[in-house]
DSSP file (Angstrom, degrees, kcal/mol; ACC not computed):
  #  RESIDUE AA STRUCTURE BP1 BP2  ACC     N-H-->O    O-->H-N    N-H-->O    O-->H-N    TCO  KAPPA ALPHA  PHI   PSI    X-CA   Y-CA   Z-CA
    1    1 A X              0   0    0      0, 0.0     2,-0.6     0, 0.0    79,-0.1   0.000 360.0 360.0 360.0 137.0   88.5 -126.4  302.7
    2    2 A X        -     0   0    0     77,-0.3    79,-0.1     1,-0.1     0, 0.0  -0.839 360.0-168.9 -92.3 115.1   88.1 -129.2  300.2
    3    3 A X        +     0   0    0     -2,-0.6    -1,-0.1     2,-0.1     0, 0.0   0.864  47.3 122.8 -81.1 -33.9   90.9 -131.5  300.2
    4    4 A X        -     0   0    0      1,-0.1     2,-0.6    -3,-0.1    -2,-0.1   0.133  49.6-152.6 -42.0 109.8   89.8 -133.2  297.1
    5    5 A X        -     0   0    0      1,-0.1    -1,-0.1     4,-0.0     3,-0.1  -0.762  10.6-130.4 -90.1 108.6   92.3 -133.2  294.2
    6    6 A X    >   -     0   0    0     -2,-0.6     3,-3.6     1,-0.2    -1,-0.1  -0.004  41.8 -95.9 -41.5 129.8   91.2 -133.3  290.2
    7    7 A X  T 3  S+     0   0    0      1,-0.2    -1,-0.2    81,-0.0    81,-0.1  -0.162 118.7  33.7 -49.2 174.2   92.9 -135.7  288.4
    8    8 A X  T 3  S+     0   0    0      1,-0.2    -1,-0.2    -3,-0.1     2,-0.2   0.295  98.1 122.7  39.1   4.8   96.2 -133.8  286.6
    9    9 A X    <   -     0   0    0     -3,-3.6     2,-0.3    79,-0.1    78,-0.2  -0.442  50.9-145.7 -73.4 161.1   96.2 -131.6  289.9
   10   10 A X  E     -A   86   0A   0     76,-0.9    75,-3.4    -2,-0.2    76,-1.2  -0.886  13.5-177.2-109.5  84.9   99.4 -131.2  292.4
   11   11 A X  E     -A   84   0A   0     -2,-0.3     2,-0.6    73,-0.3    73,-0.3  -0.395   4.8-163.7 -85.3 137.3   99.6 -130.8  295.4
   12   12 A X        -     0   0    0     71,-3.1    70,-0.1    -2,-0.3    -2,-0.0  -0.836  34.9 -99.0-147.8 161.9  103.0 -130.2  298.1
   13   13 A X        -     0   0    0     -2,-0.6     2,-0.3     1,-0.1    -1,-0.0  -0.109  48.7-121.9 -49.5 142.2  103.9 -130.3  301.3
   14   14 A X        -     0   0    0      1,-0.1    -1,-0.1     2,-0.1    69,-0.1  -0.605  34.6 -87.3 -85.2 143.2  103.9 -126.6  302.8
   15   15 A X        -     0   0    0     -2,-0.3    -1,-0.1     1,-0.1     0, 0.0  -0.098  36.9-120.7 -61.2 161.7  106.7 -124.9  304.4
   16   16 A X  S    S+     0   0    0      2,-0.0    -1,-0.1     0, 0.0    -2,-0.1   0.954  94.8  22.7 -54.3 -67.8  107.0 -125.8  308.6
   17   17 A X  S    S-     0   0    0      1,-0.2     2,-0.2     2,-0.0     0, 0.0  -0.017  80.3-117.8-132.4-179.0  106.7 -121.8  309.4
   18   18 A X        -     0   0    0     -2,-0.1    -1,-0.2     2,-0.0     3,-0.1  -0.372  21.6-137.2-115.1-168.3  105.3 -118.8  307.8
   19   19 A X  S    S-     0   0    0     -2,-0.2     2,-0.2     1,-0.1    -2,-0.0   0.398  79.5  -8.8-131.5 -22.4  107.8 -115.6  306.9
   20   20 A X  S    S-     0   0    0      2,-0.0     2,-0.4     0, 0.0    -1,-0.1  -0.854  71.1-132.3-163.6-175.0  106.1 -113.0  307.7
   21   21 A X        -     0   0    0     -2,-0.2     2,-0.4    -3,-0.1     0, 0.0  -0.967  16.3-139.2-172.2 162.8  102.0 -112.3  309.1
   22   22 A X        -     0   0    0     -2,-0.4     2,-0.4     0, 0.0   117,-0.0  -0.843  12.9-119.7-113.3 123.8   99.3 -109.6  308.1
   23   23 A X        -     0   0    0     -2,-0.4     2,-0.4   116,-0.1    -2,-0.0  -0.837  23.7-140.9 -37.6 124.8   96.5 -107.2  310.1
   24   24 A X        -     0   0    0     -2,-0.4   115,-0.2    52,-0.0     3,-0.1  -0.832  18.7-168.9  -5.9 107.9   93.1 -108.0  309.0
   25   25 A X        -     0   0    0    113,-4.4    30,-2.5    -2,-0.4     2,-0.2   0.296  53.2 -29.3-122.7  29.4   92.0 -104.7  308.9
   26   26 A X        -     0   0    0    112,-0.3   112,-0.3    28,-0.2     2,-0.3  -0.872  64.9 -93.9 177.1-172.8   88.0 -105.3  308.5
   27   27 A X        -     0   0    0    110,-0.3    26,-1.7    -2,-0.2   110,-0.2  -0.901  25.7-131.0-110.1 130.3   85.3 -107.9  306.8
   28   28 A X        -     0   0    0    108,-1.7     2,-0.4    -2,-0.3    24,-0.2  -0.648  21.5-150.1 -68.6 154.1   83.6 -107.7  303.0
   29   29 A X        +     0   0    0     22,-0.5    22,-1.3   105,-0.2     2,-0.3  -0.869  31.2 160.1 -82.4 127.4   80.0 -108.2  303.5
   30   30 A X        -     0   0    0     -2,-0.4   105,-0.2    20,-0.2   104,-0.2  -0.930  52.8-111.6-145.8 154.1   78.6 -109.9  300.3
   31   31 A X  S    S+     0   0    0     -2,-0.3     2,-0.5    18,-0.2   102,-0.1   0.568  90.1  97.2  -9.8 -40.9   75.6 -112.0  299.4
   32   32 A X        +     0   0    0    100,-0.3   102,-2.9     1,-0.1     3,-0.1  -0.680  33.7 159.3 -94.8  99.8   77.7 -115.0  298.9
   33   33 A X  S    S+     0   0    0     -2,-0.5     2,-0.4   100,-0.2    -1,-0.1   0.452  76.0  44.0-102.7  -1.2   77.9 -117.7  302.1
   34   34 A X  S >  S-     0   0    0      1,-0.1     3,-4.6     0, 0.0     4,-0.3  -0.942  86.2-125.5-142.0 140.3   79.1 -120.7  299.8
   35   35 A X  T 3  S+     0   0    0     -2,-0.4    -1,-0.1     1,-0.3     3,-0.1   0.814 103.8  72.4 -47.3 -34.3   81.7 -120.4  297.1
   36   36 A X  T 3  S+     0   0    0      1,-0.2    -1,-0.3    -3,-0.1    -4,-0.0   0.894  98.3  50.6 -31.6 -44.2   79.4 -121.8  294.5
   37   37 A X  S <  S+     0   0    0     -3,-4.6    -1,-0.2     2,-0.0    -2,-0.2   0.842  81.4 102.4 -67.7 -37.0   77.6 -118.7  294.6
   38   38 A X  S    S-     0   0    0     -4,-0.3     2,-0.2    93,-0.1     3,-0.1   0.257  75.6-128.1 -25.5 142.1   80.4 -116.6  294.3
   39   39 A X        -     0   0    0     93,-0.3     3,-0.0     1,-0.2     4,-0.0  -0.806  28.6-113.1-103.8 172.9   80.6 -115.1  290.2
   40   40 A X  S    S+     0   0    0     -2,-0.2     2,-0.3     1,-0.1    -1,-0.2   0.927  96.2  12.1 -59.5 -72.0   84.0 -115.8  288.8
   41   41 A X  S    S-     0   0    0     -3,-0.1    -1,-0.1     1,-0.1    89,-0.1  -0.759  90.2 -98.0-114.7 158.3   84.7 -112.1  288.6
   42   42 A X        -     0   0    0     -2,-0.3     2,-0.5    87,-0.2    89,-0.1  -0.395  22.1-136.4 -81.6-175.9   83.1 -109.2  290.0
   43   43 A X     >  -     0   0    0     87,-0.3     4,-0.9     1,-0.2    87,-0.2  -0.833  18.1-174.5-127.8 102.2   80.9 -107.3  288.1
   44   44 A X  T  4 S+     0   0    0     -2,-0.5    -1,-0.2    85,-0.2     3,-0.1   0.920  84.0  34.7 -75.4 -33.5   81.7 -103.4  288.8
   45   45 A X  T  4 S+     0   0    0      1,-0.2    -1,-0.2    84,-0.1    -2,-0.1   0.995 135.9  14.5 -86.0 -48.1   78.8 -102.0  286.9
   46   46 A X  T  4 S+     0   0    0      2,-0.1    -1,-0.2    83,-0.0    -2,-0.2  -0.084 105.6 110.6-107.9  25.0   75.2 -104.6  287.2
   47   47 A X  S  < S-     0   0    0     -4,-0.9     2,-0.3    -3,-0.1    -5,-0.0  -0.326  76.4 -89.4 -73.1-179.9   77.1 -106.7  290.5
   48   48 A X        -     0   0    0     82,-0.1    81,-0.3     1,-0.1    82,-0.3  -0.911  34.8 -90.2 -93.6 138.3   75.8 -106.3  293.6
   49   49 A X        +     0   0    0     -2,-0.3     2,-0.4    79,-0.1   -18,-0.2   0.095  50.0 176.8 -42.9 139.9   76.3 -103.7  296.8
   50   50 A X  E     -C  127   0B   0     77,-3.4    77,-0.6   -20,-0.1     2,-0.3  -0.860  19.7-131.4-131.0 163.2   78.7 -105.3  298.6
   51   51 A X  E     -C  126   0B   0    -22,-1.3   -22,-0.5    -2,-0.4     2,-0.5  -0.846   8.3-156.9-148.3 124.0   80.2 -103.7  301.9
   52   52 A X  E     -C  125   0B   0     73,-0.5    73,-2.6    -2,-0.3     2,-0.8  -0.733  14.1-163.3 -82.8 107.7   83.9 -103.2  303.1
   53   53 A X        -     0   0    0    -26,-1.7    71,-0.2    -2,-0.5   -26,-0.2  -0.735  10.2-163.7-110.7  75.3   83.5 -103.0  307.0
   54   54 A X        -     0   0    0     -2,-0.8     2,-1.5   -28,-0.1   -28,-0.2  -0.370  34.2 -95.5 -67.9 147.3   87.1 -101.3  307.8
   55   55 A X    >   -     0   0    0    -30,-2.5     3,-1.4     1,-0.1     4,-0.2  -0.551  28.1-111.3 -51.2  86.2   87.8 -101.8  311.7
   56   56 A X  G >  S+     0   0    0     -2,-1.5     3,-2.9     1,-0.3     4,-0.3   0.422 113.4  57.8  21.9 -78.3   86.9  -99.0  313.8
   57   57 A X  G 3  S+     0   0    0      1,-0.3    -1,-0.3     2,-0.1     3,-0.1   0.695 109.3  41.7 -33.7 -18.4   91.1  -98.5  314.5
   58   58 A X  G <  S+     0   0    0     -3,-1.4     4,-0.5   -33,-0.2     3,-0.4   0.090  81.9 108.5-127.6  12.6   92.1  -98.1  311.1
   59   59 A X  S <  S+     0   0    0     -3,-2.9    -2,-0.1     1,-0.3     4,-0.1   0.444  77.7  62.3 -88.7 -11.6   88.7  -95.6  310.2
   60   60 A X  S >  S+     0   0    0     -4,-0.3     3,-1.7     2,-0.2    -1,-0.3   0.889  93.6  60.5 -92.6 -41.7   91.5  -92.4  310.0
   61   61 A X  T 3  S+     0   0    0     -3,-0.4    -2,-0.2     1,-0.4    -1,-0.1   0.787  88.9  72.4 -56.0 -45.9   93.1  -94.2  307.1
   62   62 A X  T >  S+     0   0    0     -4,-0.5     3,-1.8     2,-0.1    -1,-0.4   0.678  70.7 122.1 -30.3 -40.5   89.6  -93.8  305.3
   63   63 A X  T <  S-     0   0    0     -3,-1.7    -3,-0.0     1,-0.3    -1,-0.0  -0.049  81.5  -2.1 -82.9 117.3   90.3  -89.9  304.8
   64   64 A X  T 3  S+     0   0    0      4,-0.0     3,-0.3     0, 0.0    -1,-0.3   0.472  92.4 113.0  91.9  12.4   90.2  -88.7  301.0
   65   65 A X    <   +     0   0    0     -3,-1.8     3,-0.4     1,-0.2    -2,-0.1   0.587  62.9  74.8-102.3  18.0   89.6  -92.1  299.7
   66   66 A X  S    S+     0   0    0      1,-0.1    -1,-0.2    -4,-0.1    -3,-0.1   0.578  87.4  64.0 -65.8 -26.2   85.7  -90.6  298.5
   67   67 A X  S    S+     0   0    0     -3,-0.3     2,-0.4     2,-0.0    -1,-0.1   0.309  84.6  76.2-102.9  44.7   87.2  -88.9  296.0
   68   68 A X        -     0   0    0     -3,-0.4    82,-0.1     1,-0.1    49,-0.1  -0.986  62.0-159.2-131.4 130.0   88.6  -91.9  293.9
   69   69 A X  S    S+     0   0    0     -2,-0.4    48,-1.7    80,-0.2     2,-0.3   0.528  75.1  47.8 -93.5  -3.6   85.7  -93.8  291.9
   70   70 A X  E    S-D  116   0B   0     46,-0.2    74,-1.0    79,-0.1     2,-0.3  -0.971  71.4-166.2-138.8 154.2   87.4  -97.1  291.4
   71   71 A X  E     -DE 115 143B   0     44,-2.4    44,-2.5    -2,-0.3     2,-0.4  -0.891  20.0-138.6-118.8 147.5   89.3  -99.3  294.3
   72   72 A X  E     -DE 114 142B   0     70,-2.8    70,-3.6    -2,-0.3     2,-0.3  -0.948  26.6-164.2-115.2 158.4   91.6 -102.2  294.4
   73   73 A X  E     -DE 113 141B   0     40,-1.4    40,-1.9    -2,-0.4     2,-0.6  -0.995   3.5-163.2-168.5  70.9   90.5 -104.2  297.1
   74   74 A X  E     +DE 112 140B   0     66,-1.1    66,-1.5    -2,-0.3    65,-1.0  -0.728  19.0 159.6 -94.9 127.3   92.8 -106.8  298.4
   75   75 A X  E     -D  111   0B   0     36,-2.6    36,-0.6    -2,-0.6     2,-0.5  -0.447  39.1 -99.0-129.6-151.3   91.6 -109.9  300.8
   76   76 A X  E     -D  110   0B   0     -2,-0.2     2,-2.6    34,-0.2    61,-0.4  -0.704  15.5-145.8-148.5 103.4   92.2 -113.2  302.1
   77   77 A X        -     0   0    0     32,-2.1     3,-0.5    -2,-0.5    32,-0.1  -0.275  27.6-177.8 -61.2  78.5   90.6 -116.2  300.6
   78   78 A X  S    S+     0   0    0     -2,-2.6    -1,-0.2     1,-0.3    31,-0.1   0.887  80.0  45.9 -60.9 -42.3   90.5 -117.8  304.3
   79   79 A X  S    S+     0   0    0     -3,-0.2   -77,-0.3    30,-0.1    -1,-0.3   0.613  89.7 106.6 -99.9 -17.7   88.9 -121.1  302.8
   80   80 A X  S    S-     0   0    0     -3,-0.5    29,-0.1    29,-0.1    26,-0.1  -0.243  70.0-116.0 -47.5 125.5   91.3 -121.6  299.7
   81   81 A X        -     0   0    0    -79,-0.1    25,-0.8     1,-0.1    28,-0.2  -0.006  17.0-159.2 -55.5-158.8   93.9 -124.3  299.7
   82   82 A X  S    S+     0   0    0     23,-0.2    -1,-0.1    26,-0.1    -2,-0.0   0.208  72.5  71.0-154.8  18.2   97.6 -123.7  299.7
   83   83 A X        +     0   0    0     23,-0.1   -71,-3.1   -69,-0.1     2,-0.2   0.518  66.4 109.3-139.1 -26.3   99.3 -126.8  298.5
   84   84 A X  E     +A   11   0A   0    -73,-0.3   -73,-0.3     1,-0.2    14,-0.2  -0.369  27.2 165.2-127.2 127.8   98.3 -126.8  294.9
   85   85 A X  E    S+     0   0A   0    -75,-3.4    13,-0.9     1,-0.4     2,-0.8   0.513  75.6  27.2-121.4 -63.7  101.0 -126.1  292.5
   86   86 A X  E    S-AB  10  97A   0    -76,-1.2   -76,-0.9    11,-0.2    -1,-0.4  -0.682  78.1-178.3 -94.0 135.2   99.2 -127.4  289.1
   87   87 A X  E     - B   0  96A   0      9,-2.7     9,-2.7    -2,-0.8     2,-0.6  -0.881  27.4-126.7-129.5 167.3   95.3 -127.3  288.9
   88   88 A X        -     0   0    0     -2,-0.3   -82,-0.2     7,-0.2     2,-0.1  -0.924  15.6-149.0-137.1  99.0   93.1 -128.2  286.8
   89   89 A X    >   -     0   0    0     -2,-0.6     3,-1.5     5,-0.4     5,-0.1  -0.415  23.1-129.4 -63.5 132.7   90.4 -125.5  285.7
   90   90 A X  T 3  S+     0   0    0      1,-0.3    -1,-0.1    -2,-0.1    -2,-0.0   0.660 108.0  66.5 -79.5 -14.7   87.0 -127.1  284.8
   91   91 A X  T 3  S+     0   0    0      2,-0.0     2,-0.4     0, 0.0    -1,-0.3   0.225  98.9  36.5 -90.9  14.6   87.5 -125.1  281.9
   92   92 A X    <   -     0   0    0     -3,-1.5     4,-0.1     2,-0.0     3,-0.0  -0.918  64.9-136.0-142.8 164.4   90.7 -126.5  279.9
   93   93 A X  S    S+     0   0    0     -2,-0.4     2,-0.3     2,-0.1    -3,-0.1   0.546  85.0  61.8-124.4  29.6   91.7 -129.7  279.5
   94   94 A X  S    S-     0   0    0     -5,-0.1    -5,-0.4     1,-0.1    -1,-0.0  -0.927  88.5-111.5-142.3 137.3   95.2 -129.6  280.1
   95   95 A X        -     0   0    0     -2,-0.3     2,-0.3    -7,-0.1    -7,-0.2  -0.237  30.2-153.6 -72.2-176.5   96.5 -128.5  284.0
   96   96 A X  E     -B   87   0A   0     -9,-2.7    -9,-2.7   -11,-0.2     2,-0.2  -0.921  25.2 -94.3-154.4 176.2   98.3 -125.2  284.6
   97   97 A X  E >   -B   86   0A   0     -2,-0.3     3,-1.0   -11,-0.2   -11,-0.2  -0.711  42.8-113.5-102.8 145.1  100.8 -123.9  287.3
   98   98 A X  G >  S+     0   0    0    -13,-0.9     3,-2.6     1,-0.3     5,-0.3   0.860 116.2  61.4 -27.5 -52.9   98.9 -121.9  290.3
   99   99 A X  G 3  S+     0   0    0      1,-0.4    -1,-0.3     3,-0.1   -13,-0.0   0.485  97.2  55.3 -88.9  16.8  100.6 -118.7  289.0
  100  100 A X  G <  S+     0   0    0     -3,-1.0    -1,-0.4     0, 0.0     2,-0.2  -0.082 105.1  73.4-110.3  30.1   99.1 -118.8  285.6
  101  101 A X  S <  S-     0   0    0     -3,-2.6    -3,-0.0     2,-0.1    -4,-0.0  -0.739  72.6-143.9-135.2 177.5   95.9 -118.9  287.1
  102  102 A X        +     0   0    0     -2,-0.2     2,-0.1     9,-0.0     3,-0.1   0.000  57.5 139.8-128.4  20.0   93.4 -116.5  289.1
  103  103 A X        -     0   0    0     -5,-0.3    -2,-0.1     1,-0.1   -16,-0.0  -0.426  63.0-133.4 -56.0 119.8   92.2 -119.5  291.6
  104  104 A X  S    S+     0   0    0     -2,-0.1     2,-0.3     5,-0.1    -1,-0.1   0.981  87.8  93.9 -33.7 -69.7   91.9 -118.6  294.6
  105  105 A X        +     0   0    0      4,-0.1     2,-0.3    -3,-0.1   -23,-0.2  -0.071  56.0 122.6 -29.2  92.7   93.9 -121.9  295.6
  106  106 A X  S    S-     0   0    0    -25,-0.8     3,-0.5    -2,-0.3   -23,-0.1  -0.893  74.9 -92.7-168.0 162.2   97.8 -120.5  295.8
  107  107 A X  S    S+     0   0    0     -2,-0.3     2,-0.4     1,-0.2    -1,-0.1   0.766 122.9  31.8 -87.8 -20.2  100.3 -120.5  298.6
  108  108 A X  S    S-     0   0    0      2,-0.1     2,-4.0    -3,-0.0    -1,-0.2  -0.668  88.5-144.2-131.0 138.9   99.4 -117.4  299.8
  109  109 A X        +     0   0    0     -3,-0.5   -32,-2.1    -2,-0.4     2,-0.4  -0.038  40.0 150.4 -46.9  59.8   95.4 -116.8  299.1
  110  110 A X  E     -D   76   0B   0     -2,-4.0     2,-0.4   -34,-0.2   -34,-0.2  -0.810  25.5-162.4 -90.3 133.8   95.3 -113.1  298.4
  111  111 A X  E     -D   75   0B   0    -36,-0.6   -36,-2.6    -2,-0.4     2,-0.6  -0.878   9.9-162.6-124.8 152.3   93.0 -111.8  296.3
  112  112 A X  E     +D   74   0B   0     -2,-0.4     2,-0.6   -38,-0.2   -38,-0.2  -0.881  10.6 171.8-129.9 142.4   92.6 -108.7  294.5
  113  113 A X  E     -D   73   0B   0    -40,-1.9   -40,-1.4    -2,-0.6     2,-0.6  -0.957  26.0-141.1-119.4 126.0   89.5 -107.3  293.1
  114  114 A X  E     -D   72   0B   0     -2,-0.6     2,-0.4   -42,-0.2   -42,-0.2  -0.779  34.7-168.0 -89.0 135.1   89.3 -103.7  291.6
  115  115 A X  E     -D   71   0B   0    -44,-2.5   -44,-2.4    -2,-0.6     2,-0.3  -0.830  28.0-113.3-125.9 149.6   85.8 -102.3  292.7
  116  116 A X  E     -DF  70 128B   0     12,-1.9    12,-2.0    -2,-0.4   -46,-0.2  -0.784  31.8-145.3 -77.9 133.9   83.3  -99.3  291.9
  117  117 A X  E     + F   0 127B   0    -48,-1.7    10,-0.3    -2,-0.3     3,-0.1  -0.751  29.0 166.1 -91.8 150.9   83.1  -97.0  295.2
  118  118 A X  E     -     0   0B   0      8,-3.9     2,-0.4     1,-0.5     9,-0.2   0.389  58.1  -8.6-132.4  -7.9   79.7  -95.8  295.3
  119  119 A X  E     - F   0 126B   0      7,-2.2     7,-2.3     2,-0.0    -1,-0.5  -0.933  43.7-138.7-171.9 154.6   79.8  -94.4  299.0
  120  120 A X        +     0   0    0     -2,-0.4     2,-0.3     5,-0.2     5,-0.2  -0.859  14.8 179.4 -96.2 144.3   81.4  -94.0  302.4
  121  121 A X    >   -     0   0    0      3,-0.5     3,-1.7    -2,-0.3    -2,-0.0  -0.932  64.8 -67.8-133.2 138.4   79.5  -94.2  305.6
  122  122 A X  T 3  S-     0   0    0     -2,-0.3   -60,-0.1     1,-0.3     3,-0.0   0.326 118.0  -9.4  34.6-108.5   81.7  -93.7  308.3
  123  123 A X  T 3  S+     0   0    0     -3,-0.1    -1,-0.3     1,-0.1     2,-0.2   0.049 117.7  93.1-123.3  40.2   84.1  -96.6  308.5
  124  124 A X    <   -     0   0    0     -3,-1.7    -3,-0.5   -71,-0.2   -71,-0.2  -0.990  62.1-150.4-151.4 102.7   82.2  -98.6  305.9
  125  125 A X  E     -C   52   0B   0    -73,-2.6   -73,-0.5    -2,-0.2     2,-0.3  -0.564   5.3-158.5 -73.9 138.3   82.9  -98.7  301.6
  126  126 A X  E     +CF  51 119B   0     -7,-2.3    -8,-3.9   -75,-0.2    -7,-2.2  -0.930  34.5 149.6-123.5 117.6   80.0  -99.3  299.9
  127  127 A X  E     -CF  50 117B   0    -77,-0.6   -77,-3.4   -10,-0.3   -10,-0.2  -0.310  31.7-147.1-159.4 173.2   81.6 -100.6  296.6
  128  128 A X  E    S+ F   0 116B   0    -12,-2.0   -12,-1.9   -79,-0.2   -79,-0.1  -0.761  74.8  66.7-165.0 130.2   80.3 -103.4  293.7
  129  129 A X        +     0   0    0    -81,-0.3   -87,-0.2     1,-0.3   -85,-0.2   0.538  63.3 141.5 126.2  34.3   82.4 -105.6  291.7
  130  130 A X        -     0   0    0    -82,-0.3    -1,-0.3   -87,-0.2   -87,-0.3  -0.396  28.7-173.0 -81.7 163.6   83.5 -107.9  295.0
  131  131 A X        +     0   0    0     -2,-0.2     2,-0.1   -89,-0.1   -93,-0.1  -0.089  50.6 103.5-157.5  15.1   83.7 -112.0  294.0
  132  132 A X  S    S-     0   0    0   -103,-0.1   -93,-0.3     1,-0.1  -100,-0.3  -0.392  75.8 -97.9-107.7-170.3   84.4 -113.4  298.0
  133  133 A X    >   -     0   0    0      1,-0.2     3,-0.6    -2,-0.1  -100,-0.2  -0.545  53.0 -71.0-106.4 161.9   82.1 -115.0  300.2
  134  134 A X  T 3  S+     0   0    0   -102,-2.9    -1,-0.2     1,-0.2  -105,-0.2   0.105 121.2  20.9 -39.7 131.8   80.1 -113.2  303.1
  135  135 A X  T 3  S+     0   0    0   -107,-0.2     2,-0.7  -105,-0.2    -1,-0.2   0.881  81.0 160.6  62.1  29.9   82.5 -112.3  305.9
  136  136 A X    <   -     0   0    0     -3,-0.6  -108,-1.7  -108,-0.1     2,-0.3  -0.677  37.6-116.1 -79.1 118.1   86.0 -112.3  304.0
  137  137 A X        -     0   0    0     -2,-0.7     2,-0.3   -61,-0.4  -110,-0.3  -0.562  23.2-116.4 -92.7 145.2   88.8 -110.5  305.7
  138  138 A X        +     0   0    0     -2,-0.3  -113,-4.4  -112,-0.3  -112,-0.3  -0.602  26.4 174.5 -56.5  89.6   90.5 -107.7  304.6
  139  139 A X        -     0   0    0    -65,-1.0     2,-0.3    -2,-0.3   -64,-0.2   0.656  66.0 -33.5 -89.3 -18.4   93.9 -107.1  303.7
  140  140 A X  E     -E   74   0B   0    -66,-1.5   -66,-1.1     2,-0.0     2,-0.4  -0.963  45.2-148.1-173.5 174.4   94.5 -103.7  302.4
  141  141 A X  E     -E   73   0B   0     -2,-0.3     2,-0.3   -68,-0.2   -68,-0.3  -0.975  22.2-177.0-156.2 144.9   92.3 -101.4  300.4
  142  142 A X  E     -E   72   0B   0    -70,-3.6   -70,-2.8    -2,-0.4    -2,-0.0  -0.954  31.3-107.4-159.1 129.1   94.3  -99.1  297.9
  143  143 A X  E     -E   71   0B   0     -2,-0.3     2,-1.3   -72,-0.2   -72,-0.3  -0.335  37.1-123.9 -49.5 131.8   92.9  -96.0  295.2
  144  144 A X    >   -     0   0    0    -74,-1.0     3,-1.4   -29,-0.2    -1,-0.1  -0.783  27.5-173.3 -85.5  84.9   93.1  -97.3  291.5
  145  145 A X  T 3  S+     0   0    0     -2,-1.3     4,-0.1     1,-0.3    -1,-0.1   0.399  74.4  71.0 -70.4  10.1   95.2  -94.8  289.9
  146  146 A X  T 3  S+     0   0    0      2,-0.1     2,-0.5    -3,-0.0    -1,-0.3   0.369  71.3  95.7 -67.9  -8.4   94.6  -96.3  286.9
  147  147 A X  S <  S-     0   0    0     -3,-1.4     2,-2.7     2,-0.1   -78,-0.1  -0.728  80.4-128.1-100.4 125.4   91.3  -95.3  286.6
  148  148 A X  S    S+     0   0    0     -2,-0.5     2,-0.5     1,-0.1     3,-0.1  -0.196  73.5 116.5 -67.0  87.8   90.9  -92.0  284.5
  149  149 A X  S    S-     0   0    0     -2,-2.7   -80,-0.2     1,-0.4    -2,-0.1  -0.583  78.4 -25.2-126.3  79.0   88.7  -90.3  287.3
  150  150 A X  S    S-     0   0    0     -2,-0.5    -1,-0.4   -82,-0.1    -3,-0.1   0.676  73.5 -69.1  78.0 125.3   91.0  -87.5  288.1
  151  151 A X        -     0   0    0     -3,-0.1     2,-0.4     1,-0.1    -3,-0.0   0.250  51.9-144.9 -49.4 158.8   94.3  -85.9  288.3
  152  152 A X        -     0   0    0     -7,-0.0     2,-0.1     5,-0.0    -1,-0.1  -0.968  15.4-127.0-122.1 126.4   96.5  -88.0  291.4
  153  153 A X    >   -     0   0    0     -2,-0.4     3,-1.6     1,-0.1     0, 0.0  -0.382   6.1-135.4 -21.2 117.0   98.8  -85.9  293.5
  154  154 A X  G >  S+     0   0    0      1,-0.2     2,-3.0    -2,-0.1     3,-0.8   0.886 105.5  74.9 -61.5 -91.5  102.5  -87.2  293.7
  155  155 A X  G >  S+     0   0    0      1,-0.3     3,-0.5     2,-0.1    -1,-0.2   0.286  92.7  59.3  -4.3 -28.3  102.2  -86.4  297.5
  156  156 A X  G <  S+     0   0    0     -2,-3.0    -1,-0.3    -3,-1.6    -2,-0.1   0.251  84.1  72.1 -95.5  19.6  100.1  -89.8  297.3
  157  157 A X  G <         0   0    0     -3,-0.8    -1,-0.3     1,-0.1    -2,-0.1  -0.454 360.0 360.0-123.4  43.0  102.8  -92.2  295.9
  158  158 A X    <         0   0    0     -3,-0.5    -1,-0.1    -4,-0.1    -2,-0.1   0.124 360.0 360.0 -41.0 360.0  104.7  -92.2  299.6
């Protein structure tokens, strides 16, 4: 993590405890081993294959999710700060509050990327339009029924 703070940035102390705690229920595979590399956004059509490694335990959950063409893709920016309440985007010149932003850098670092599926192998999405680094873990993976690809069954809104 990079402690270093941009002038007109904010930082605060973090609560003593947490509220609650998460599964990690796989790793992304990506290209990307230092955040530099990382593109801003992903890119779903010319990006690169990227692969969503779900954990062996959780590999029944997989079932029907081949016939949905677009994913959202939720993870956990493990290297983000958490302390930063105004930042300051290399691209403005005036700061802004964390939750008017899409930094990674938030109290807590979830990120969501909607992705092209382009295959299943077993208990492994092969998707494009990911934006983490190499080895990010995985907080939930969920059909984007927003995407016109096909009628959705109410039975899939429990």
């Amino acid at each position: 993590m990079d402690d270093a703070i941009r002038p007109g940035e904010t930082s605060i102390a973090l609560p003593a405890a947490y509220d609650a705690s998460i599964y990690f229920i796989g790793r992304i595979r990506t290209p990307w081993h230092e955040r530099g590399q990382c593109p801003r956004q992903g890119d779903r059509d010319a990006g690169p294959e990227c692969r969503i490694e779900i954990d062996p335990r959780w590999q029944a959950a997989l079932a029907g999710i081949a016939r949905y063409k677009e994913l959202q893709i939720l993870y956990w920016m493990n290297f983000a700060r958490r302390d930063l309440v105004l930042q300051m985007p290399r691209s403005r010149a005036e700061p802004s509050g964390t939750f008017a932003l899409r930094s990674p850098a938030r109290p807590n670092p979830i990120a969501s990327s909607l992705v092209a599926l382009l295959g299943v192998e077993t208990n492994v999405l092969i998707v494009r339009g990911l934006d983490c680094l190499d080895n990010t873990p995985l907080v939930d993976v969920k059909p984007n029924y927003a995407a016109p690809f096909g009628s959705v069954d109410s039975a899939d809104h429990t």
